[in-house]
N, C-alpha and C positions, 0 to 999 in steps of 0.2 A: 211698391211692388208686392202681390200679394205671395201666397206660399207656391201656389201654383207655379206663374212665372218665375219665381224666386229660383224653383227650382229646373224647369226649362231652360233659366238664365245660367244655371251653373252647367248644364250639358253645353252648350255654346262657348261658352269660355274654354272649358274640357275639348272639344271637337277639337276648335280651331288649335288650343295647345298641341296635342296630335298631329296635326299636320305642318307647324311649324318645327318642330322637334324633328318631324319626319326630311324636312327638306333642310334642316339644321345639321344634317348628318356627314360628318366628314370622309365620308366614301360613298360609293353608289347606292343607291335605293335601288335594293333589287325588283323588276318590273311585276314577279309575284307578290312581293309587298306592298305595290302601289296597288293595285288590285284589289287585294286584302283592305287594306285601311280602306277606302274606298268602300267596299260593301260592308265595315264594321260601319261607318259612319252614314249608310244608307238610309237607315230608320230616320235618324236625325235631320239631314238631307230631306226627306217627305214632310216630317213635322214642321219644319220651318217655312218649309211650299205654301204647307196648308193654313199657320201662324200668321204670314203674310198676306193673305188673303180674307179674312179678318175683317170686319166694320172698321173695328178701333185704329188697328195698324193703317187701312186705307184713309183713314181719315187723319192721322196723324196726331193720334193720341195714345199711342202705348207710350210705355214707358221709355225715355229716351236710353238709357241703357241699354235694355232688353232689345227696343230696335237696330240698337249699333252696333251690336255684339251679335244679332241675327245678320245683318248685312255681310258683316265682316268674316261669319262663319260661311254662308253659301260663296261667298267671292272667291275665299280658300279654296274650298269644299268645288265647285267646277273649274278651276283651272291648275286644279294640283295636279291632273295628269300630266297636261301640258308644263308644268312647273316642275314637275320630279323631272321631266325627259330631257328638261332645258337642262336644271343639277346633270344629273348625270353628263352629258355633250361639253360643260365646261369643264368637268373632272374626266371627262376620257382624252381629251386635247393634252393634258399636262401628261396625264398617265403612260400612254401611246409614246408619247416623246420619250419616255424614263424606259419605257419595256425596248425599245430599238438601241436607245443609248446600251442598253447592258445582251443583247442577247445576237444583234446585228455583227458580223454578215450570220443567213440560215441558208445551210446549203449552195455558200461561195458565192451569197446578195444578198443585198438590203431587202429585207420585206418593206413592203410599200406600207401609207396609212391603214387605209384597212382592213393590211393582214393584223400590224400593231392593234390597232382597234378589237377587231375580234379576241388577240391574246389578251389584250388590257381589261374591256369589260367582265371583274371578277365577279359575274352573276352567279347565282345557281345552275342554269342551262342558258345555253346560246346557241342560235340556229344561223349557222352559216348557209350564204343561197348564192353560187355562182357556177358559172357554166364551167365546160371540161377545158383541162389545160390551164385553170386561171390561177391556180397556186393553191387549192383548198387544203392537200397534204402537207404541201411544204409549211402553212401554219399549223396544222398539228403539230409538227414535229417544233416550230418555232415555242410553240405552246408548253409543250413537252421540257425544251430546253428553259422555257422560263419558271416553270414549277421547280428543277429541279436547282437553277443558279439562285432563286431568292429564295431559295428553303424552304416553299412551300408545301414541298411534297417530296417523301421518299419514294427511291424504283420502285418498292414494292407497295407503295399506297397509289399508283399508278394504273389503270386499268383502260386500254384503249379496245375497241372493239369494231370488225369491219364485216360485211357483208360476203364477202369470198376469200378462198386459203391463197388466191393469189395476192390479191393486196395486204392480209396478214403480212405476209411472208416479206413482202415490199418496205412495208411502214416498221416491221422490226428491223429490218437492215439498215433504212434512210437512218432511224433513231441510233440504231448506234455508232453508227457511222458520225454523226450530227456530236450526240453525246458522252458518248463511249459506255455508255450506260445501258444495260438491258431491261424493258420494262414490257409486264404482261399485255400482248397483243393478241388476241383472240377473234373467233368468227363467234355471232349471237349466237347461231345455232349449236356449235362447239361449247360454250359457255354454259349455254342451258341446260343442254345434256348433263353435263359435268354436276350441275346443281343441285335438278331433278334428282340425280343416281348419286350423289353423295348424301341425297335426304333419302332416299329410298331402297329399295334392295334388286330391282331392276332397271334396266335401261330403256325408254319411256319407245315404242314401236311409233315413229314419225313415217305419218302420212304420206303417199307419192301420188295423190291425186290431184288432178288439173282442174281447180274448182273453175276458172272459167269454160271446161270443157265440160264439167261435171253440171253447173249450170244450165248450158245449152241441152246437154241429152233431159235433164229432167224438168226445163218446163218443153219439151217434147213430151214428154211423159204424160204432163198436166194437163195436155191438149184433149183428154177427155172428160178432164173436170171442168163441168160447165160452170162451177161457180170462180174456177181459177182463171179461164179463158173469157168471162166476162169481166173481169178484174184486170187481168192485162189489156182486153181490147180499152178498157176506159182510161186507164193507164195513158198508153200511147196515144190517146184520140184528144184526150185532154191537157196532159203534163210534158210527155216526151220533148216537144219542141214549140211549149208554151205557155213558160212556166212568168215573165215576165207581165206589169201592170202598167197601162200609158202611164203612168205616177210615174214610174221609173224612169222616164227619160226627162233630160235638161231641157231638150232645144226639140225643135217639131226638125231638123234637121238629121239630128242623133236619130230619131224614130226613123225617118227614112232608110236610113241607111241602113240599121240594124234589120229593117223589113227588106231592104236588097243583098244584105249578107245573108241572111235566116230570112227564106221567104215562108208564108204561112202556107203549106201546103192542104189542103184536105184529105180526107180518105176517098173523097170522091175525084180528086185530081186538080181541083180548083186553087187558084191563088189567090187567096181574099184579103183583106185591109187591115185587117184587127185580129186581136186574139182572143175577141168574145165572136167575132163573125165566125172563126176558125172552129170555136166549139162550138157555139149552133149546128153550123153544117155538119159537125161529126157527130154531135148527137141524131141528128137526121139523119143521117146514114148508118150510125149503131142500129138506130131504131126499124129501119127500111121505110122510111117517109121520105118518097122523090121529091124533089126542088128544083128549082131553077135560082141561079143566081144573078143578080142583078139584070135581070130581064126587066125590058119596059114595061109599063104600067101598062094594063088593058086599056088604059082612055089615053089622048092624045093630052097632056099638061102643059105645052106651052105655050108660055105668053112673055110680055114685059119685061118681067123678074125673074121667073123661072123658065127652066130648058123643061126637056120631058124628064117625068119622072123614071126611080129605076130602084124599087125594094131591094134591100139587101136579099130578102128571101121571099118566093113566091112555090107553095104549097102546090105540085102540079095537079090539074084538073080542078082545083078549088078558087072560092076567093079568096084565100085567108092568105094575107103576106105579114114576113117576119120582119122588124125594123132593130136595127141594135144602132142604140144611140147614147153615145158614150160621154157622159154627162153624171154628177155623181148626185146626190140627193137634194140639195141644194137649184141643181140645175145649171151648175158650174163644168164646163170641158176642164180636160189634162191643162196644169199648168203652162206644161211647154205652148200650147197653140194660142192664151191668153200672152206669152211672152213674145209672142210673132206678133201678136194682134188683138192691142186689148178689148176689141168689143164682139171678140171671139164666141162669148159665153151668151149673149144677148144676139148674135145673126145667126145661131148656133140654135138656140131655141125658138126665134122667130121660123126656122127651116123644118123644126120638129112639129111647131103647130099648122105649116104649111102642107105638111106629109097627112097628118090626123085629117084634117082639113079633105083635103083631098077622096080619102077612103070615106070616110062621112059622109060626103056629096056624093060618092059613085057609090054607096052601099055595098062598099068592101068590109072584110075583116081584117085586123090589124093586129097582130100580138108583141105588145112595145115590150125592148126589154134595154137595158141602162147598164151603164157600168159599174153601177154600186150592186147591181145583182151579183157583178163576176167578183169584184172586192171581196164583197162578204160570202162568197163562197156557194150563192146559190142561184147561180145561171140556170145551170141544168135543170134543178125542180122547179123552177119559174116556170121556162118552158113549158114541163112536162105538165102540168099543172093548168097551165092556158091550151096547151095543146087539146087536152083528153075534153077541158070546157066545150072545147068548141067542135069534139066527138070525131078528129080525128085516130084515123086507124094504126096501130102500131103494129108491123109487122116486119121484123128485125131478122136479117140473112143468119146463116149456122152462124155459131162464133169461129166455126175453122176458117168457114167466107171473107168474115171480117176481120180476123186478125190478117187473111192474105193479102185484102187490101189496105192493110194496117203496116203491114211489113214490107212490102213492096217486091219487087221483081229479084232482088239478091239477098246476100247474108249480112250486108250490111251492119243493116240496122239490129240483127239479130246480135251479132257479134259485139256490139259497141254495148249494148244494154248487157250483154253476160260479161261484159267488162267492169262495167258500171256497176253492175250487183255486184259481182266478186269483190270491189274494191270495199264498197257499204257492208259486205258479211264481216270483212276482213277489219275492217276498222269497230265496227262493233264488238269483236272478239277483241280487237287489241284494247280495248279497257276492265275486259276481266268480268265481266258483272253481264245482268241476264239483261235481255233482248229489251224488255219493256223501260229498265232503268237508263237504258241508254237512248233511242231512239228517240230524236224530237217531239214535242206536240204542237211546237204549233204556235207563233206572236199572234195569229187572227185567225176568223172563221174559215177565210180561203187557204190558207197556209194549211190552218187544220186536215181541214178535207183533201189538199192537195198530199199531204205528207201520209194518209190515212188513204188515197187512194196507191202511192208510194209501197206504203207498208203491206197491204192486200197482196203485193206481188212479190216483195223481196220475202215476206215472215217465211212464207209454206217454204221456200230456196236454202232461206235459213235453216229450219226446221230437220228439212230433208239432210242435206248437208251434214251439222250435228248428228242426226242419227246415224247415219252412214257411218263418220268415225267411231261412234261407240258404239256399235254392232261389230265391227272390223278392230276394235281395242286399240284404235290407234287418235294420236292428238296429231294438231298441225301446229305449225311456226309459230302463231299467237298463242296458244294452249299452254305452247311449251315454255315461252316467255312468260308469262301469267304466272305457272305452275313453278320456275325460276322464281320469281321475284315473290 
């Protein structure tokens, strides 16, 4: 073995050490520490990818160490999530039993499993998720009584915190009642305050505005920035309700169905098949290019094998028809319709060169576009691109026109999106850090662009928003959490 691997060989011994030690550990592996180890051992993880693919290795001549010791590290190395969470599940079974045995009855009953469970798991943070009524307090307080019978916490190293002064007020009385014990129970807002103004020499002036309301009035506002209102028209014509890739579905079943629950609407009114049909047509109607949809072919097509034809899109007063044919580069359909039917991808493109076929003989134009245009994120300038080729006219309604038939006949849709934004400002604020470090970019070209068409509408909301409080000298609820911690 030379120095090189020699010393490759000794990260792989080291790795896999690591992760045996890691699941050697006679308590929980906290789910942040699997994480962690996980992306310290990431580098090494890719080298061995890369190690393994290799002449020597494929041929089966590296070194028999180095290859066993590489084996044995990726084996680790992908199933130690799965492997931490099994540890953990046989160490919460014993634990759960030990935390009932000493803290049962809570509040004059047994807590069930997995109120035990939630007190037992001694992680860093645990997110309990059940509906109303299900016992969520009563383990707090079970919680509460177990810190304090196993000594692992004094009243006053205690700090509980709720959302309104009436449940305060609730969860100190259950607790002492429970424990006899008094421990700080607080509202965030209450706490923050307190925080802020014992660092500071005044009491911080909290916001009373209704950022979903505040929202709504200001892209009202925007309604005369044409560069804002073409950014929201593309917005909604493209993302609002279809955001989803035929890749995404299992079964050509699922597809259905999700098209009967979320039907694809247009801005023209239309209910079309796909979600690259959906955008063509809105890009046709951003642009004011009438169409007809799946209108018969000018010529009479049937025969033997095929019925009449019928273009996805026909260019009115022209010959130019659109075809979206959902096929990726290869020439391969969605998974799901090759799992219906494997010779899906092969009758699938014999019907693509039947259509070409077709317009060729009748001296039509034809503007093909695929699904790996919408994949990668450039449907749209495909289009526009083939469109201008072939000297079509673009002549696009006001943007007030098209956002009205963007938004439809009520507040709906208005309301739902100044919901949506509120929530996206709100959680951007609640990590503290400025707008660009937080907000996604992006696993692919279409995600890019979709998140980038996303960002065009929320930033300026943002923007405004921020300025507003610090014109007015005042922070809201995350400001004030942030400026807390």
């Amino acid at each position: 073995m030379n120095d090189k691997d020699g010393r490759f060989n000794k990260r792989l011994i080291e790795g896999s050490s690591i992760l045996v030690s890691c699941l050697s550990s006679p308590g929980f592996i906290d789910p942040a520490d699997i994480q962690g180890t996980l992306d310290e051992l990431k580098l090494l993880r890719e080298d061995a990818k890369s190690r393994s693919k290799k002449i020597l290795y494929r041929m089966g001549l590296a070194n028999r160490d180095l290859k066993e010791n590489l084996t044995a590290f990726v084996s680790r190395y992908d199933s130690f999530g799965e492997d931490a969470a099994e540890h953990n599940r046989a160490i919460l079974s014993s634990k759960a039993e030990e935390v009932g045995r000493a803290i049962n009855p809570v509040e004059g009953r047994n807590l069930d499993s997995q109120q035990l469970s939630a007190i037992a798991f001694d992680v860093r943070s645990r997110l309990v998720i059940a509906g109303a009524g299900t016992g969520k307090t009563t383990t707090i307080v079970g919680l509460v009584k177990h810190l304090l019978k196993a000594e692992m916490a004094q009243p006053e190293e205690i700090l509980l915190l709720s959302f309104t002064n009436a449940s305060v007020k609730e969860l100190k009385q259950r607790i002492i009642k429970e424990t006899g014990q008094r421990i700080y129970v607080e509202t965030f807002h209450r706490l923050g305050l307190r925080i802020i103004t014992s660092a500071g020499d005044k009491v911080p002036k909290i916001t009373s505005v209704d950022l979903r309301r505040f929202i709504r009035e200001e892209m009202e506002r925007k309604k005369s920035d044409r560069g804002y209102m073409r950014s929201l028209n593309e917005y909604l014509a493209y993302d609002y309700n279809s955001q989803k890739e035929e890749s995404d579905f299992r079964s050509y079943s699922e597809y259905l169905r999700y098209l009967q629950e979320n039907p694809l609407i247009t801005i023209n009114g239309e209910r079309v098949k796909s979600f690259g049909e959906a955008d063509i047509a809105n890009f046709l109607a951003i642009n004011g290019i009438p169409y007809q949809y799946e209108e018969s072919y000018c010529v009479d097509t049937n025969d033997s094998q095929y019925g009449q034809y019928h273009p996805d899109f026909h260019l009115t007063g022209t010959d130019i028809y659109i075809e979206f044919f959902g096929t990726d580069r290869n020439g391969n359909v969605a998974r799901f319709m090759i799992d219906d039917n494997p010779d899906a991808s092969e009758e699938y493109r014999q019907g693509i060169e039947w259509k070409m076929q077709i317009h060729q003989e009748n001296h039509t134009r034809l503007i093909d576009l695929y699904s790996y245009n919408r994949s990668e994120g450039e449907l749209q300038s495909e289009l526009e691109a083939k469109l201008k080729r072939f000297g079509v006219q673009f002549d696009p309604d006001s943007s007030s026109e098209t956002l009205r038939k963007n938004l439809g006949q009520d507040d709906m849709k208005t309301n739902s999106m100044a919901s949506m934004f509120a929530t996206m400002i709100l959680l951007v604020k609640g990590h503290g850090k400025k707008w660009e470090d937080v907000f996604p970019q992006g696993r692919s070209r279409s995600e890019e662009k979709r998140l980038k068409r996303l960002e065009n509408v929320v930033r300026p909301l943002y923007d405004a928003y921020q300025k507003h409080l610090k014109d007015n000298g005042e922070i809201d609820f995350e400001d004030m959490l942030n400026l807390a911690t």
